[in-house]
Rosetta silent file (secondary structure, phi, psi, omega in degrees, C-alpha in Angstrom):
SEQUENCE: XXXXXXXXXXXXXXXXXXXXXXXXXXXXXXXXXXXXXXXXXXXXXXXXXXXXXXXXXXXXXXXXXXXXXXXXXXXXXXXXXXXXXXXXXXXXXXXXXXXXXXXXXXXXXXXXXXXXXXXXXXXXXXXXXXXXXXXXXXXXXXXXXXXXXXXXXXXXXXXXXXXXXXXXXXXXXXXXXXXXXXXXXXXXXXXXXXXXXXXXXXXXXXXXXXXXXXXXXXXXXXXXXXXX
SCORE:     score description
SCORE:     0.000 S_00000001
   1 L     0.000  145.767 -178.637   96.455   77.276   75.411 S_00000001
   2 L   -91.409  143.507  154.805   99.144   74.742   76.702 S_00000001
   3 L   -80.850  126.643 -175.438  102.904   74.866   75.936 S_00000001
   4 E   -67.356  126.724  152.676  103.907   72.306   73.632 S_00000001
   5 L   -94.304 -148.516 -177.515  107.425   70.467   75.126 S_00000001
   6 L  -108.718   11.154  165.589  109.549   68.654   72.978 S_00000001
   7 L   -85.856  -14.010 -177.743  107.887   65.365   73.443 S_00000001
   8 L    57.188   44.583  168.780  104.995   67.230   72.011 S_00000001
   9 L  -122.331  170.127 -168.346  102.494   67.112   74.954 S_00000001
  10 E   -60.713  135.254  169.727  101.148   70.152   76.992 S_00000001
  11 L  -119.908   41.208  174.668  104.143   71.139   79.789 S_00000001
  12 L  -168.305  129.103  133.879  101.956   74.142   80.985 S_00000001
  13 L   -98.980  114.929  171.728   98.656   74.780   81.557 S_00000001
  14 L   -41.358  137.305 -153.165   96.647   77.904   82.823 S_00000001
  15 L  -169.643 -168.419 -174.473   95.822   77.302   86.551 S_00000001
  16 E  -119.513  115.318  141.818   96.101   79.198   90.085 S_00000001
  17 E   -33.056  137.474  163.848   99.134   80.585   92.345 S_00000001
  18 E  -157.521  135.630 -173.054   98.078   79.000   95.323 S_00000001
  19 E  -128.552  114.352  162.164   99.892   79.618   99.060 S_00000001
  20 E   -93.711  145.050  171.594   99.640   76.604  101.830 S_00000001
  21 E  -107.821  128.298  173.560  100.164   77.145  105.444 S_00000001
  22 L  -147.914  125.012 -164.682  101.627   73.696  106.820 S_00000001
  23 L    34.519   71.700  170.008  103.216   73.502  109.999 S_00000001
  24 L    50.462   34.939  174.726  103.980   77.189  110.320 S_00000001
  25 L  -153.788  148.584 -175.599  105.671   77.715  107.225 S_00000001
  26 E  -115.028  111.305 -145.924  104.101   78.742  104.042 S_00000001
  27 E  -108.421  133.954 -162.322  104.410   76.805  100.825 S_00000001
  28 E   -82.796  134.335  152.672  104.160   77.998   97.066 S_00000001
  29 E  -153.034  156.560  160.919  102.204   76.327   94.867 S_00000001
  30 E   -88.368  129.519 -175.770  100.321   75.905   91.091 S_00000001
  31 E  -127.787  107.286  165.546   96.771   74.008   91.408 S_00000001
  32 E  -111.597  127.897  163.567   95.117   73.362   87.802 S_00000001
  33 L  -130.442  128.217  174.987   91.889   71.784   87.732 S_00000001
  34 L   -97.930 -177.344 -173.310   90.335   71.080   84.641 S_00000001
  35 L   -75.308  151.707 -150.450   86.800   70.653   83.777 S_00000001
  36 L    40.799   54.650  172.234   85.155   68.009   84.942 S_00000001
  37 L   -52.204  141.435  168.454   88.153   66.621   87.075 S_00000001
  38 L   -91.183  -19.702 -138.662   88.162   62.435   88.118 S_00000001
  39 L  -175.907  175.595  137.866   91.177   63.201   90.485 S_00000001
  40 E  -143.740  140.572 -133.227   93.771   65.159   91.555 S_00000001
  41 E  -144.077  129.032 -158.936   97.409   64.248   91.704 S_00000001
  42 E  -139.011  144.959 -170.655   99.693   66.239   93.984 S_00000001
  43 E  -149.585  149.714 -150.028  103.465   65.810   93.095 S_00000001
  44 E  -106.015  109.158 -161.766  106.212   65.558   95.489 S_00000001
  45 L  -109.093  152.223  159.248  109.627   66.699   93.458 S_00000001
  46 L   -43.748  170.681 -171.230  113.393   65.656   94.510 S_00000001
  47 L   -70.792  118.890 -166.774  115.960   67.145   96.153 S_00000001
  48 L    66.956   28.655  170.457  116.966   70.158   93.923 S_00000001
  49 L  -138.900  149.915 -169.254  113.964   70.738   92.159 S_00000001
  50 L  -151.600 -161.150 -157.684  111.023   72.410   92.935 S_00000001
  51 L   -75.222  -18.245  166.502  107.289   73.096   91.540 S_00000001
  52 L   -68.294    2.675 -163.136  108.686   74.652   88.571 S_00000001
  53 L   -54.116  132.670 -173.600  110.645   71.469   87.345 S_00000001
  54 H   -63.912  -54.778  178.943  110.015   71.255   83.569 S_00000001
  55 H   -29.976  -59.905 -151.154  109.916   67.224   83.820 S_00000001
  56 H   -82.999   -9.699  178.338  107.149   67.089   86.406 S_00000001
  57 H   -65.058  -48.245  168.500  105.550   70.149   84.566 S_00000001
  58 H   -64.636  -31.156  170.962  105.267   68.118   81.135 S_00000001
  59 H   -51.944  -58.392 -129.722  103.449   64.922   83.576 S_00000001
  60 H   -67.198  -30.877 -174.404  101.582   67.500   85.275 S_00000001
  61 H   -74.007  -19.510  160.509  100.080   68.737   81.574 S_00000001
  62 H   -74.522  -42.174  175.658   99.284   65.488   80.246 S_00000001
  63 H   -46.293  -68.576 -154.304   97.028   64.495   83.356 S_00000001
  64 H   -50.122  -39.913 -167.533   95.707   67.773   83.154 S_00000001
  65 L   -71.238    7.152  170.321   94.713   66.999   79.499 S_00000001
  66 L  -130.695   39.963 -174.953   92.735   63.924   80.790 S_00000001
  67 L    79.848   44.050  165.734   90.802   65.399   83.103 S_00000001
  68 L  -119.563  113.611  171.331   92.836   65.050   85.911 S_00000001
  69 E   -58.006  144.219 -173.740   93.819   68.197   88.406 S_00000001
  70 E  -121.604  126.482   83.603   97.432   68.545   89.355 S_00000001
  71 E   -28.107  126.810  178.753   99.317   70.267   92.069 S_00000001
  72 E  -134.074  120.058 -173.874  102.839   71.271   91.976 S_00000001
  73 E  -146.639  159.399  146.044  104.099   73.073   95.278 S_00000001
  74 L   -65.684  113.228 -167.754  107.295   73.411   97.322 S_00000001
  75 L   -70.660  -34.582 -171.316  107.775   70.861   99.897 S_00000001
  76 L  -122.003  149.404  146.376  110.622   73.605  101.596 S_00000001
  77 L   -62.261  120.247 -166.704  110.871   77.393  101.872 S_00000001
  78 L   -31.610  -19.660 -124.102  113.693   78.654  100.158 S_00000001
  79 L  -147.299  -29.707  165.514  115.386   79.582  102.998 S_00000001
  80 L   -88.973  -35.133 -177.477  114.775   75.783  104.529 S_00000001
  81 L   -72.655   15.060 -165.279  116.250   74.413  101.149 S_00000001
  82 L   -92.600  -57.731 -150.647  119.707   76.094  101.985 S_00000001
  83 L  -100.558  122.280 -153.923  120.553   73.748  104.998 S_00000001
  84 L  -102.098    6.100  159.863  120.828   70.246  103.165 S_00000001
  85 L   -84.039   -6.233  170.384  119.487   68.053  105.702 S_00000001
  86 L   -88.657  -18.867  159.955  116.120   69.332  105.423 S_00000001
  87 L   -72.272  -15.499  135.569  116.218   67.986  101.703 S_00000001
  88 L   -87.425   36.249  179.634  116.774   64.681  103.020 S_00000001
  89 L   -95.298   85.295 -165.588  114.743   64.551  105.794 S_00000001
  90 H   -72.880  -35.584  175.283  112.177   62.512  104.370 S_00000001
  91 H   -62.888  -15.445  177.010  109.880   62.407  107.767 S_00000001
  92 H   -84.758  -42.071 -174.527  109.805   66.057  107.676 S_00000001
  93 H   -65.623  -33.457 -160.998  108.756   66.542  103.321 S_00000001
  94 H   -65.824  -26.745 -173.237  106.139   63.317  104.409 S_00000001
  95 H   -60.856  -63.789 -174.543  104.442   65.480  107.318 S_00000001
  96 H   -31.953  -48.692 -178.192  104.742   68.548  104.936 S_00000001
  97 H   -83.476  -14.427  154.124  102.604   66.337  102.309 S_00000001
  98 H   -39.735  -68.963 -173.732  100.231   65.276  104.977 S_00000001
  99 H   -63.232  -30.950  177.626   99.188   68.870  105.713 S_00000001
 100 H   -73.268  -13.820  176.275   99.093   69.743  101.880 S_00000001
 101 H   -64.753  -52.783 -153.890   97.012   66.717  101.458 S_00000001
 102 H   -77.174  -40.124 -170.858   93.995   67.699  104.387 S_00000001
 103 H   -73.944 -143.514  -94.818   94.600   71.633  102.287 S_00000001
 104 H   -33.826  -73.042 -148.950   93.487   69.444   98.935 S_00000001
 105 H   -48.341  -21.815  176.479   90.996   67.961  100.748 S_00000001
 106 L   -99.065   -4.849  172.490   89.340   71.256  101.733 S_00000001
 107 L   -43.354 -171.586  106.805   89.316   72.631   98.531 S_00000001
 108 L   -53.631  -39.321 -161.643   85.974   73.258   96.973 S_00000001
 109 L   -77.734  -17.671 -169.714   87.171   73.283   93.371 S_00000001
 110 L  -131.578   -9.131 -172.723   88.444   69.234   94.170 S_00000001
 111 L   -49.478  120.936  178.972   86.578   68.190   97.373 S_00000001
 112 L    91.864   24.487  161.239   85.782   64.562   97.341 S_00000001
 113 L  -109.464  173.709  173.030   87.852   63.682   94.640 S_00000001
 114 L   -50.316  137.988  132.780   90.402   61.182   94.587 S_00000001
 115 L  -146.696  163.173 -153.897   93.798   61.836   95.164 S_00000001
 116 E  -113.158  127.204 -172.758   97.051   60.446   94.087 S_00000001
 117 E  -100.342  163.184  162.213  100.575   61.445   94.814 S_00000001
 118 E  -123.271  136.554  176.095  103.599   61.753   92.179 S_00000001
 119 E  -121.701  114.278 -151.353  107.140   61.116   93.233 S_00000001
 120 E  -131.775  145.870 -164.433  110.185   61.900   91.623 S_00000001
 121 L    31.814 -113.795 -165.725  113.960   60.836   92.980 S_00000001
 122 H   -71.728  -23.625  175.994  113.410   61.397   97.044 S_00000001
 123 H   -46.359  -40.457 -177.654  109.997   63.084   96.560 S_00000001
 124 H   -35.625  -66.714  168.573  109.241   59.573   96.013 S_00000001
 125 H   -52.866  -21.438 -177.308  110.070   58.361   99.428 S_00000001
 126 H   -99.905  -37.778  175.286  107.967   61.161  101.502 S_00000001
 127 H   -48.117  -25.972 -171.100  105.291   60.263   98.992 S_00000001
 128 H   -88.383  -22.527  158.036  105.014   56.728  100.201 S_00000001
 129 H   -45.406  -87.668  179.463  106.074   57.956  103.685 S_00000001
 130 H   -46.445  -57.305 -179.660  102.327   60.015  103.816 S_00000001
 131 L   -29.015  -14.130 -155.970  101.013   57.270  101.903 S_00000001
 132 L  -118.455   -2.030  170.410  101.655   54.618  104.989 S_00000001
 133 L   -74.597  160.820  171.454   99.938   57.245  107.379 S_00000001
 134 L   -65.690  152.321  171.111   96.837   56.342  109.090 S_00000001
 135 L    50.028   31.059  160.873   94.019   57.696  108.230 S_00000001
 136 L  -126.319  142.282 -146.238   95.394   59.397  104.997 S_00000001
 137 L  -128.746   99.057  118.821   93.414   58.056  101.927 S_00000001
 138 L  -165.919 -175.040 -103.237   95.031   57.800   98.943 S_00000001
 139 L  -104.017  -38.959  168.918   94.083   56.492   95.837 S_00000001
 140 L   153.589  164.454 -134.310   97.369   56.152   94.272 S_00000001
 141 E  -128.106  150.635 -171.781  100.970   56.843   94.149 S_00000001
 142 E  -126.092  132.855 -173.228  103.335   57.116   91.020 S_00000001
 143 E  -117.361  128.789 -173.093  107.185   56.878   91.666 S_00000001
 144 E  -116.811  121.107 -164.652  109.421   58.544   88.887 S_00000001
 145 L    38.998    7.581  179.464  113.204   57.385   89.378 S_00000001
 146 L   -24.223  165.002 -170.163  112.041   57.287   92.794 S_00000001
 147 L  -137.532   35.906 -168.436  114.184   56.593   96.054 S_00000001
 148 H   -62.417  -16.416  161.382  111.577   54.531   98.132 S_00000001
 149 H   -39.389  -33.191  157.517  114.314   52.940   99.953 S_00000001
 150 H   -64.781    6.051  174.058  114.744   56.398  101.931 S_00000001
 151 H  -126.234   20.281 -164.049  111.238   55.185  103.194 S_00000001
 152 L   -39.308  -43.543 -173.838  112.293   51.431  103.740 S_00000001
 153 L   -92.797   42.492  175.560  110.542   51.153  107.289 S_00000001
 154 L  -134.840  -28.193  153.776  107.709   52.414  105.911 S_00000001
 155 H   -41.724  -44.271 -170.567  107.016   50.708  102.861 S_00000001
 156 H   -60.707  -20.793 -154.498  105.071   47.194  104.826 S_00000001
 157 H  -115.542    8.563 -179.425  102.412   49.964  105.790 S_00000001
 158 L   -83.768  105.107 -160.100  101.786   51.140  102.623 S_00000001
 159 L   -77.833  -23.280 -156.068   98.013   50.829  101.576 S_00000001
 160 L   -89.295  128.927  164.621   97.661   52.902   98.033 S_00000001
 161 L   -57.489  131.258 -155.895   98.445   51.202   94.883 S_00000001
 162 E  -125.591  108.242  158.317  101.852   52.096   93.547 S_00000001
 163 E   -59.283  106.074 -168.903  103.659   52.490   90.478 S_00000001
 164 E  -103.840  123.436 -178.296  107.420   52.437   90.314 S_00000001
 165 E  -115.170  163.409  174.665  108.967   53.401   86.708 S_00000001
 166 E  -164.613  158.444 -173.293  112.628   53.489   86.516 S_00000001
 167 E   -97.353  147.349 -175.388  114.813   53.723   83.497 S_00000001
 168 L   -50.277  -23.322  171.161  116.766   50.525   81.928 S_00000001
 169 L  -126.237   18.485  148.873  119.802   52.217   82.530 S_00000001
 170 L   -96.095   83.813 -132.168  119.693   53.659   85.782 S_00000001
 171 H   -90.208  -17.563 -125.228  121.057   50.261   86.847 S_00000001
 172 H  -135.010  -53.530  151.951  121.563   51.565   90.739 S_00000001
 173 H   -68.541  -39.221 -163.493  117.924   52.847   91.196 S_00000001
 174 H   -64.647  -51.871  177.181  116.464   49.706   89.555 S_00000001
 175 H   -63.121  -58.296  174.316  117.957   47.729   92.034 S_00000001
 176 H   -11.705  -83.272  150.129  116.660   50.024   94.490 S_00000001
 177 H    17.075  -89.901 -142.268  113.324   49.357   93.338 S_00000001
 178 H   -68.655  -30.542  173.465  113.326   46.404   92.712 S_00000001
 179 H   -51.447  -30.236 -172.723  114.258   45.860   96.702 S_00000001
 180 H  -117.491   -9.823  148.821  111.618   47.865   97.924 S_00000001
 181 H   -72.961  -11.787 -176.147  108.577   46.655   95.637 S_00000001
 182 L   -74.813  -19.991  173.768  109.827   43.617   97.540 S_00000001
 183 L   -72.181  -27.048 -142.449  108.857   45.616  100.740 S_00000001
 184 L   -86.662  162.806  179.841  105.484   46.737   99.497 S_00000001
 185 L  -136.979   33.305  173.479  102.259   44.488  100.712 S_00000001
 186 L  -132.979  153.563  175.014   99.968   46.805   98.685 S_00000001
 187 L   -19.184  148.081 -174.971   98.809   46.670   95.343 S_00000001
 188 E   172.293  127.338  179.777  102.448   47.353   93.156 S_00000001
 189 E  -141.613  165.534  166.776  104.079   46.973   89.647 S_00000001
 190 E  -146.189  119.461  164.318  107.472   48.399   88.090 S_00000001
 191 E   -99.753  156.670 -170.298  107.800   49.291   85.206 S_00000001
 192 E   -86.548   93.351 -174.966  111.125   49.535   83.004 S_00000001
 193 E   -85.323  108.686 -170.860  111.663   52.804   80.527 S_00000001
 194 L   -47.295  135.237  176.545  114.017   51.202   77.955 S_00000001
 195 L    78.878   -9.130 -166.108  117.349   52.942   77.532 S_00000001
 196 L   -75.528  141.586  151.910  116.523   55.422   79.865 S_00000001
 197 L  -122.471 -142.939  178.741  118.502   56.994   82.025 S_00000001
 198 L   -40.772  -43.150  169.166  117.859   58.804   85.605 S_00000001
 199 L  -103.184   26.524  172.621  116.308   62.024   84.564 S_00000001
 200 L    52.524   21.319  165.088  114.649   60.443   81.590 S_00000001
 201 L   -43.996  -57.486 -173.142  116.361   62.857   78.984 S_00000001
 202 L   -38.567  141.699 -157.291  116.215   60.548   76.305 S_00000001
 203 L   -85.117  157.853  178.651  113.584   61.257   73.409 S_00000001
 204 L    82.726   -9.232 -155.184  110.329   59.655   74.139 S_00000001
 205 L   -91.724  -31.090  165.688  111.388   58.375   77.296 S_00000001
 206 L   -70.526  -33.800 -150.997  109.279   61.296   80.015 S_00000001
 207 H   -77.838  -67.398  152.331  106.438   61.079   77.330 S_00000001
 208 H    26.821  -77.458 -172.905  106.757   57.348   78.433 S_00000001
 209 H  -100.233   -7.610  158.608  106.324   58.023   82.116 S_00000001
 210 H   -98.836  -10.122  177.966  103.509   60.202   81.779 S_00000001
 211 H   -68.168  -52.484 -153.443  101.251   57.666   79.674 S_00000001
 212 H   -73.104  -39.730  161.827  102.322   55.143   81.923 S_00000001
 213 H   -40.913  -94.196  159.509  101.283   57.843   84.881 S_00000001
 214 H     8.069  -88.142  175.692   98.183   58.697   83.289 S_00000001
 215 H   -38.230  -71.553 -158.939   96.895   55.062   82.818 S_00000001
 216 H   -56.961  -32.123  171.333   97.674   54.233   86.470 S_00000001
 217 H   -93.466  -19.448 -179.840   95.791   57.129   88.173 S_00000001
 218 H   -73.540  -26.622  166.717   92.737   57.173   85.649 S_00000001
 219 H   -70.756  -55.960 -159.298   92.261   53.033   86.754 S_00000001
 220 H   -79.429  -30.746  178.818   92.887   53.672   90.196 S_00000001
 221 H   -81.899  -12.374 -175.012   90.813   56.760   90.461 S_00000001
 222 H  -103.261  -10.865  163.031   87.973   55.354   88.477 S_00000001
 223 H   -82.853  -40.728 -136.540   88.236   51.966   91.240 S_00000001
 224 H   -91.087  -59.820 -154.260   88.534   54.218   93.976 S_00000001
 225 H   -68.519  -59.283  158.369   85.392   56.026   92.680 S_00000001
 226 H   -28.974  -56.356 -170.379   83.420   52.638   92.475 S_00000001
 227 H   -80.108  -48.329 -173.470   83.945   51.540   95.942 S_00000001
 228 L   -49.370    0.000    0.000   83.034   55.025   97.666 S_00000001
């Protein structure tokens, strides 16, 4: 059974402990796939958050309810999240989601489906960071308060269509944004969560950003799906 949050969509779902080895460090993670998955969505959390974050935990449970698999892992080992330049080291979390991508990719339980990254504050930026590598395929990337400017010379190379939400009153991010969809040469929209501010506290305003989440990988994953 899922836990109800106070937006009143599933923030939990039964799933798998799952442990990646990527670049010689070994990363914590939750994998739910439900039946009949379209996708799977791997989500990249900010600086002082980790796979347990309640926020990306209520996203991760609506996707799950629409037949989309989710990942939630730790981009650092506890013991790397101490020293506070490896939380902004965005070329180091984007490598990290590079190797957790090629571990998706070998799953069994998801092999050959689409997948899609989610990115919240800086996670944002190493998603679109892996996103702009060669030869990594995917399908499309969701930015939540996002920070893609930490990936500014990296945005022009960015192939996967991307969704930037930001809240109406996190007037300092917006502009961010709005600077760096100005970067993007790939498929791109931003949308505005009225009233909102950075962490999306306000009510309705995360239920919000996972519909709008939702829609964007269930289009992109069912175009994706088409072309292979």
């Amino acid at each position: 059974m899922a836990h109800l949050t106070g937006d009143g969509a599933p923030g939990d779902m039964m799933g798998e402990e799952v442990h990646i080895d990527v670049g010689g460090v070994r990363l914590g993670g939750h994998l739910m796939v439900p039946p009949n998955a379209e996708g799977v969505v791997a989500f990249v959390h900010g600086s002082g958050s980790s796979r347990h974050s309640p926020r990306n935990r209520y996203v991760a449970g609506v996707l799950n309810e629409a037949a989309l698999a989710t990942l939630l892992f730790d981009l650092l080992t506890v013991e790397e999240e101490l020293n506070r330049d490896n939380v902004f080291d965005i070329g180091l979390l984007a490598e990290r989601l590079v190797g957790v991508t090629a571990w998706l990719e070998s799953r069994e339980d998801v092999v050959g489906l689409p997948i899609g990254y989610f990115g919240a504050s800086t996670g944002a930026a190493a998603a679109l960071w892996a996103a702009s590598v060669p030869g990594v395929e995917i399908a499309a990337v969701v930015s939540r308060g996002g920070r893609p400017d930490l990936a500014a010379d990296r945005l022009g190379a960015v192939r996967s269509p991307t969704l930037l939400i930001v809240g109406g009153r996190d007037e300092v991010v917006l502009d961010l944004n709005l600077a760096a969809q100005r970067e993007l040469r790939c498929e791109s929209e931003l949308r505005i969560v009225p009233e909102a501010t950075h962490l999306f506290e306000e009510p309705g305003a995360l239920s919000m950003v996972a519909d709008f989440a939702r829609d964007w990988f269930t289009w992109h994953f069912e175009r994706h799906a088409t072309r292979s």
